[in-house]
C-alpha positions in Angstrom: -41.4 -27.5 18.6 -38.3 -27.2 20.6 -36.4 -28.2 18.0 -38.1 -26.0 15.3 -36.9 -23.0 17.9 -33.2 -24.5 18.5 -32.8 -24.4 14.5 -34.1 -21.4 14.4 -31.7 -20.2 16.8 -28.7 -21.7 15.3 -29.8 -20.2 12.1 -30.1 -16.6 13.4 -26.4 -17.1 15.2 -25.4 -18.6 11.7 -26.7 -15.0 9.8 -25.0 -13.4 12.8 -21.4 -14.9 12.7 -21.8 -14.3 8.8 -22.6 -10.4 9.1 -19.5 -10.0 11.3 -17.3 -11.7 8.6 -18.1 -9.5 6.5 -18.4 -6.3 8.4 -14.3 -7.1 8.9 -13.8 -7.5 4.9 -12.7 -4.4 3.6 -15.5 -2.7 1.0 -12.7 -2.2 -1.7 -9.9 -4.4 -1.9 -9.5 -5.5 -5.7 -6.3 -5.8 -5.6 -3.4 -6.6 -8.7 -1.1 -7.2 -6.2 -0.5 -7.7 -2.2 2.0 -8.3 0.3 1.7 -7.3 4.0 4.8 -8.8 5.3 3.1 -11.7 7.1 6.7 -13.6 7.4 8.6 -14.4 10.7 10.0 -11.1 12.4 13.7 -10.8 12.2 13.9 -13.1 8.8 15.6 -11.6 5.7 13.8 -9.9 3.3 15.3 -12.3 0.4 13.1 -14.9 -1.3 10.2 -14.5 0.4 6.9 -14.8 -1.6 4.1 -14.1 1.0 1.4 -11.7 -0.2 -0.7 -12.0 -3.3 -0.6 -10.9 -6.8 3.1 -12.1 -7.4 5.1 -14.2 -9.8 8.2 -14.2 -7.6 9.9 -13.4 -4.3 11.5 -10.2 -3.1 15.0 -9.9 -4.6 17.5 -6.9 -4.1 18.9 -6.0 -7.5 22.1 -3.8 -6.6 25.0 -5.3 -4.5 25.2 -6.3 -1.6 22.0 -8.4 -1.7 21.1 -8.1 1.7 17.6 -7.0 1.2 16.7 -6.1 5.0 14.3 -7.7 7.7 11.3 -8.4 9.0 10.5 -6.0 11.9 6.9 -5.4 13.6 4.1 -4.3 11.0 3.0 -0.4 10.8 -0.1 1.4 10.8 -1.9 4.0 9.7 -4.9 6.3 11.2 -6.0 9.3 8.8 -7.0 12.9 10.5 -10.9 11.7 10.5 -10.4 8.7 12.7 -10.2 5.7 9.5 -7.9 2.7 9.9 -5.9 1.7 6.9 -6.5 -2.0 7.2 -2.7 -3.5 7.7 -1.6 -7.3 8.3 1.7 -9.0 9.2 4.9 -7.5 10.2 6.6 -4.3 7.8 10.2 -5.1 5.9 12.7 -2.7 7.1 16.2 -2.2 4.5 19.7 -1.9 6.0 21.5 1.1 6.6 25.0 -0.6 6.0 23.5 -0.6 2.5 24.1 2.5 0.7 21.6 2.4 -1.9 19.4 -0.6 -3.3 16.4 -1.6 -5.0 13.9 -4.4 -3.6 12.2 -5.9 -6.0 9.6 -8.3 -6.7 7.7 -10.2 -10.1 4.0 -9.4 -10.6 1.0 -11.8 -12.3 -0.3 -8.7 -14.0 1.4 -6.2 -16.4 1.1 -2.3 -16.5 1.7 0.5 -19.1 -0.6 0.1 -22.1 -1.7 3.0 -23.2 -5.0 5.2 -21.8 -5.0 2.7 -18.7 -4.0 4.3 -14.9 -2.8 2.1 -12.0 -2.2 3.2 -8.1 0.6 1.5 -5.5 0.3 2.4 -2.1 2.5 1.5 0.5 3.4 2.5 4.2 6.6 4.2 5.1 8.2 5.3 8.1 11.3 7.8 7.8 14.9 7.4 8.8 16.5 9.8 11.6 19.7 11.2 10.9 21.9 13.9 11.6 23.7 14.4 7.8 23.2 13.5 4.4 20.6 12.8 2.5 17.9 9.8 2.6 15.6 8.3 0.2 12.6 5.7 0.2 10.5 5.5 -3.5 8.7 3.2 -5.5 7.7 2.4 -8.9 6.5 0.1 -11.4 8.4 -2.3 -13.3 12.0 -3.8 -12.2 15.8 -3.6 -13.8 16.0 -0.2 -14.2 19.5 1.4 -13.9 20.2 5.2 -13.6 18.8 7.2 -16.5 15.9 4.6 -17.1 12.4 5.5 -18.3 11.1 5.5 -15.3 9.6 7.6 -12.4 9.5 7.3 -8.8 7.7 8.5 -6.0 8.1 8.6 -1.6 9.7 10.3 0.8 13.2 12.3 0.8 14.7 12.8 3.9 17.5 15.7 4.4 18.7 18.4 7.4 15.5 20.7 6.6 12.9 17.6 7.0 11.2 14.9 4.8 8.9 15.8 2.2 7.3 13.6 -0.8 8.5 13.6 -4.5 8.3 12.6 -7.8 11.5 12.5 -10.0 13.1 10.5 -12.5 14.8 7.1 -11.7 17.8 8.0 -9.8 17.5 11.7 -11.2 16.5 15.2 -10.2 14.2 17.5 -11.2 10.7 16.7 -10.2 8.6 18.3 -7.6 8.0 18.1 -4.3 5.2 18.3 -1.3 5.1 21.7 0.4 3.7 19.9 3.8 6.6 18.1 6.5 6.3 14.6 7.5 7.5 14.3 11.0 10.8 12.8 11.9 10.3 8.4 12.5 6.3 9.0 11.4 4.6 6.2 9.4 3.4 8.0 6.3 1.1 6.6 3.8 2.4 7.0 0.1 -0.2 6.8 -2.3 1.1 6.7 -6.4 -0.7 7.5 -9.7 0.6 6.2 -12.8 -1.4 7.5 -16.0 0.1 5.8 -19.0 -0.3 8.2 -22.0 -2.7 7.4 -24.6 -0.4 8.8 -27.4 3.3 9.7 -27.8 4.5 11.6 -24.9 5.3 11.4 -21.5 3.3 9.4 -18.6 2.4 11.0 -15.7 2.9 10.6 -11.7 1.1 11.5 -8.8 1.3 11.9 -5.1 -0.7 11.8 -2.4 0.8 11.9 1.1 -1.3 11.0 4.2 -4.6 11.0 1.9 -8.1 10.4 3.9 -9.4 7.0 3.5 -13.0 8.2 2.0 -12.2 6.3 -1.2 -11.7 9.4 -3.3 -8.2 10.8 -3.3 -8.3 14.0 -4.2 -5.9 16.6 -5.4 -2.3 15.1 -5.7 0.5 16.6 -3.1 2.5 16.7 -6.0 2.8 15.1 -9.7 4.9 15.3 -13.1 5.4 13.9 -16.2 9.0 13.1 -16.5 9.5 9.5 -18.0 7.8 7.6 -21.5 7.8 4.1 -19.4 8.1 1.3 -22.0 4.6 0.1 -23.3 4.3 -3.2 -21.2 6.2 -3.5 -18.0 5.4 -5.8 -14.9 6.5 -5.7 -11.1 7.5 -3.5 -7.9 10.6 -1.4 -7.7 11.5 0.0 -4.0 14.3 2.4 -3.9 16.1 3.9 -1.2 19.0 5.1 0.3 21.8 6.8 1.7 22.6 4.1 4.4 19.5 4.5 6.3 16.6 2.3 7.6 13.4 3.2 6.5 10.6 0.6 6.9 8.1 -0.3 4.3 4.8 -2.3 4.8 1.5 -3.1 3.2 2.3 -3.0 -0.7 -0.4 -2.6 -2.4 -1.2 -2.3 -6.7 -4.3 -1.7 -7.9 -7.1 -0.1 -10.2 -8.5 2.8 -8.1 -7.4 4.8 -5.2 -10.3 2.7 -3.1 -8.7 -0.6 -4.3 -5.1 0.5 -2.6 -6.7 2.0 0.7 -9.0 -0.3 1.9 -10.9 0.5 5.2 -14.8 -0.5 6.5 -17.0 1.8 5.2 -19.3 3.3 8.1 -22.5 3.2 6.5 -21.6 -0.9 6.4 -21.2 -1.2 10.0 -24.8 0.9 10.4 -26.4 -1.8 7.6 -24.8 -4.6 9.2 -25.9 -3.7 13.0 -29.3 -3.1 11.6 -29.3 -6.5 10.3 -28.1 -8.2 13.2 -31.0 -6.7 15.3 -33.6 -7.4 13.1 -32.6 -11.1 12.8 -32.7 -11.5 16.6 -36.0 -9.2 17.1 -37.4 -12.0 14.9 -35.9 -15.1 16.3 -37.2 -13.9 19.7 -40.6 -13.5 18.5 -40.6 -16.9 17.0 -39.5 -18.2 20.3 -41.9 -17.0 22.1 -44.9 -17.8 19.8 
């Protein structure tokens, strides 16, 4: 008998230490492609291939090379209280480095026609006193000014930092009416709808969305670019000399896949569980 009651005690702590596992798995997290910057803080940027969802390392495209380090990872908190859920440290670029693009090879490709795909990815905003700063991303790599190709983040200037979408390495596109406060970590949240016909795709923003799983109306968005029909990795852009810090990269399917949180009604379930599998164990004891 006692040892029909120990088993049945290690199998109630067994369910137990299982429901907390996955009470601290995100609910959506399908992810194309990841990368929380879980490398040693104060390394260079350059060849690392952490994360998931990648063919190759990080690489800067434009000279110099020097890709930036890894500093301490950021976080994120939305208005009603929900944690983004973050790993690692964050990758922050050089501001001896006037302009460059960090890029990196994907597993999966993007752009056929009729399909959407979302990139997140936290931000925090350089300070300055002059000039003009910039910190973007978008699918696909070795673009060059005038590219097919449209980006979307944070520009930074004397009257504030607002998002944007624009062409690669052009002007014209639209921007968020709201601020971002100076040195704030600001989640970026992209929309690419590939067109199903001839005709230009489509980009949208959200800046600071709430992590319900449903994103919403777009801060801003535009259709400025025909990217080519099959295209493949991450593009960060950003400049004038500044350091802006980036951290948890994120592709995916859905706005859920790309801000992945606990979902409360989980946490109730789970709890519920928990007490019910100990209520019974207890009875069983005691019979």
């Amino acid at each position: 008998m006692r040892h029909s009651r120990t088993f049945q005690l290690n199998a109630v702590m067994t369910a137990a230490m299982f429901l907390a596992a996955v009470a601290s798995t995100p609910a959506h997290a399908v992810l194309l492609a990841y990368d929380g910057f879980n490398y040693t803080v104060g390394a260079q940027l350059q060849g690392l291939n952490g994360g998931s969802g990648w063919s190759g390392a990080w690489q800067a495209n434009v000279a110099p090379t020097n890709s930036g380090s890894v500093v301490a990872g950021l976080s994120y908190t939305d208005t009603d209280g929900r944690q983004l859920q973050v790993s690692g440290g964050a990758a922050a670029t050089d501001a001896n480095v006037f302009f460059s693009q960090l890029t990196r090879a994907t597993t999966e490709s993007f752009g056929a026609g009729g399909t959407t795909t979302w990139v997140s990815f936290l931000v925090r905003n350089a300070s300055f006193t002059t000039g003009l700063g910039y910190a973007a991303a978008t699918l696909g790599q070795g673009y060059t000014f005038g590219s097919p190709a449209m980006v979307g983040g944070l520009v930074t200037s004397l009257s504030g930092t607002v998002g944007f979408v624009a062409p690669f390495y052009g002007s014209g596109g639209p921007q968020t009416l709201a601020t971002v406060a100076a040195n704030a970590v600001t989640l970026v949240a992209l929309r690419f709808d590939f067109a199903a016909a001839s005709g230009n795709d489509a980009l949208s923003l959200w800046l600071n969305p709430k992590l319900t799983g449903s994103a919403g109306v777009p801060d801003a968005s535009a259709s400025l670019a025909n990217y080519a029909s099959i295209i493949s990795g991450l593009t960060l852009v950003h400049g004038d000399n500044r350091t802006f810090t980036y951290d948890e990269i994120r592709i995916g399917q859905s706005f859920a896949d790309v801000t992945p949180v606990p979902e409360p009604h989980t946490w109730v379930l789970l709890a519920g569980g928990a007490l019910a599998l100990a209520a019974v164990a207890r009875r069983r004891v005691k019979a």
